[in-house]
C-alpha positions in Angstrom: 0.0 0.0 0.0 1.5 3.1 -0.7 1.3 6.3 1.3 -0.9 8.2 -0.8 -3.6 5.3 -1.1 -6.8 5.7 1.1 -8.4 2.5 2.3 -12.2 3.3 2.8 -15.5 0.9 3.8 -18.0 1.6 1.6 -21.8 0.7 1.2 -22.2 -2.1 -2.1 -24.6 -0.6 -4.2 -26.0 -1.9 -7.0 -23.2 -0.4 -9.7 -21.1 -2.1 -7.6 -22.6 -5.6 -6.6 -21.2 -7.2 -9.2 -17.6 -6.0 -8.9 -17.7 -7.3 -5.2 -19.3 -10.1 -5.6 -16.2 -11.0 -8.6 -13.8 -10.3 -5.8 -12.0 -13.8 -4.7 -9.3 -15.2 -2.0 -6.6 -17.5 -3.3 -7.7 -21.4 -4.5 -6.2 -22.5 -1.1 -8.0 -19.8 0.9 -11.6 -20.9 -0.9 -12.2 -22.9 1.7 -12.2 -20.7 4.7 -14.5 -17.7 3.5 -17.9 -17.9 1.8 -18.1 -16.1 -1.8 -19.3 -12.2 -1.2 -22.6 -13.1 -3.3 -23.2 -15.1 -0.6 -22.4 -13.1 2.0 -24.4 -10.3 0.0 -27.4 -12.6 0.0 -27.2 -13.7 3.4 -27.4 -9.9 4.5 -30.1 -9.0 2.9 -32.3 -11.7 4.9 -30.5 -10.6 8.7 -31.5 -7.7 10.0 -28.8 -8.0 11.9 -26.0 -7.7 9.3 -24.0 -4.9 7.8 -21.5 -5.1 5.3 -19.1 -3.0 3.3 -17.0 -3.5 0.4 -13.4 -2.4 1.4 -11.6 0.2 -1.3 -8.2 1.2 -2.0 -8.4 4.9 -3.5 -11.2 4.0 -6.3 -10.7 0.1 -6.5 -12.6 -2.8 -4.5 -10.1 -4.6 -2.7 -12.3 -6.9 -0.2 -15.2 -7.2 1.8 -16.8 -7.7 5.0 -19.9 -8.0 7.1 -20.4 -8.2 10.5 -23.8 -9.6 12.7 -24.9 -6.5 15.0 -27.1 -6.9 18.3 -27.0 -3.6 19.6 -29.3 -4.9 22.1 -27.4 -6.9 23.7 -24.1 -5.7 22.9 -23.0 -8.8 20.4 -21.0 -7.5 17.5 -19.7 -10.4 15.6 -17.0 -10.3 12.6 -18.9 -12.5 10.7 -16.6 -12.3 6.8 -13.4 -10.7 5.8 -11.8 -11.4 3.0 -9.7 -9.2 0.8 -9.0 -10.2 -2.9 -5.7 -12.6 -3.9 -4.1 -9.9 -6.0 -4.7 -7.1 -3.3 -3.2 -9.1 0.0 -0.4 -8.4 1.2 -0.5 -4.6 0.9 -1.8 -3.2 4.2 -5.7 -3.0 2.8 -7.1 -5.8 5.4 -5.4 -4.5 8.0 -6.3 -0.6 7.7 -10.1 -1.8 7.0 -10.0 -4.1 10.3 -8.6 -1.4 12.1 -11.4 1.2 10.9 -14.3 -1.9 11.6 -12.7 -1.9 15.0 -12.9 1.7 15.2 -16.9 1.9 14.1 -17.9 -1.1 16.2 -16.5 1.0 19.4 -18.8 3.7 18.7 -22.2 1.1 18.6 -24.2 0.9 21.7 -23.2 -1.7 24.6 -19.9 -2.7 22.2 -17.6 -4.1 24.6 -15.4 -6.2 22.8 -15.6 -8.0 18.8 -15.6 -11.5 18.2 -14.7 -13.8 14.8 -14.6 -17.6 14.1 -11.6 -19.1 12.0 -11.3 -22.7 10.7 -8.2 -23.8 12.6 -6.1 -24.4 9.7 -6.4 -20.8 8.7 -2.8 -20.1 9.7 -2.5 -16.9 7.6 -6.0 -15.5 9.4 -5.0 -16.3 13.1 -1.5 -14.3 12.8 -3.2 -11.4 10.8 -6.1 -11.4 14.0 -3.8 -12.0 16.7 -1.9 -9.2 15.1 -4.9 -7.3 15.3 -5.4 -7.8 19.0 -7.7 -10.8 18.8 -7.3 -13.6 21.3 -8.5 -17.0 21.2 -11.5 -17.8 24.0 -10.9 -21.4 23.8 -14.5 -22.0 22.5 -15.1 -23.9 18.9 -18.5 -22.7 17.2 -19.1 -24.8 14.1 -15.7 -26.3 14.2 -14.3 -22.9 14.1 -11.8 -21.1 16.9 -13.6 -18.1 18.3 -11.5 -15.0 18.3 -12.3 -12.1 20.9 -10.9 -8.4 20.8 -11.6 -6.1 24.2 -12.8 -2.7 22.5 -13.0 -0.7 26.2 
């Protein structure tokens, strides 16, 4: 990533839905992240969920969607994924850092959770990185993350 870039979240709209939803993670990766249509889909039927494509100046880089009870203070990183030709720059790990940043200012948010499939090497040192912290719980076969936001 170079200096000058600006890494923004931005709402998918539809001139854009089809560009993010062409977006994909490595062969090997294919098996630890849904495809962004599906995520996409999925949203639309959760009240709970908001997404955001993730940009580099004017070029979709990624995507991500989170599950939101405001309610009762449950914010959940639900999909990340940037694109195979766009890792590696910096891009996941300025948009992480601004989802961490928004999800501090929602009601009752007092810390972020994620899941990863165990074998996701790359993902647990890029969320350990981040701050996350295994809880020694397994959801679905997945290793659930946690990241203290107060």
């Amino acid at each position: 990533m170079s200096s000058k870039q600006v890494v923004e979240l931005r709402e998918v709209t539809a001139e854009t839905v089809r560009t993010i939803c062409s977006l994909e993670v490595t062969d090997m990766q294919k098996n630890f992240v849904a495809p962004n249509a599906i995520s996409i889909s999925q949203a639309y039927f959760e009240p709970n969920a908001w997404f955001r494509a993730i940009y580099a100046d004017e070029t979709p880089v990624g995507f991500l969607m989170t599950f939101e009870d405001s309610q009762n203070g449950f914010y959940y990183l639900w999909r990340f994924m940037v694109a195979h030709e766009h890792q590696g720059k910096g891009y996941g790990r300025v948009a992480l850092s601004q989802l961490i940043e928004r999800v501090q200012q929602q009601p009752k948010a007092t810390e972020l959770k994620l899941s990863v499939v165990p074998s996701n090497d790359q993902a647990i040192r890029f969320y350990e990185a981040a701050g996350f912290e295994f809880t020694g719980l397994v959801e679905h076969g997945e290793n659930v993350y946690a990241k203290a936001l107060i």
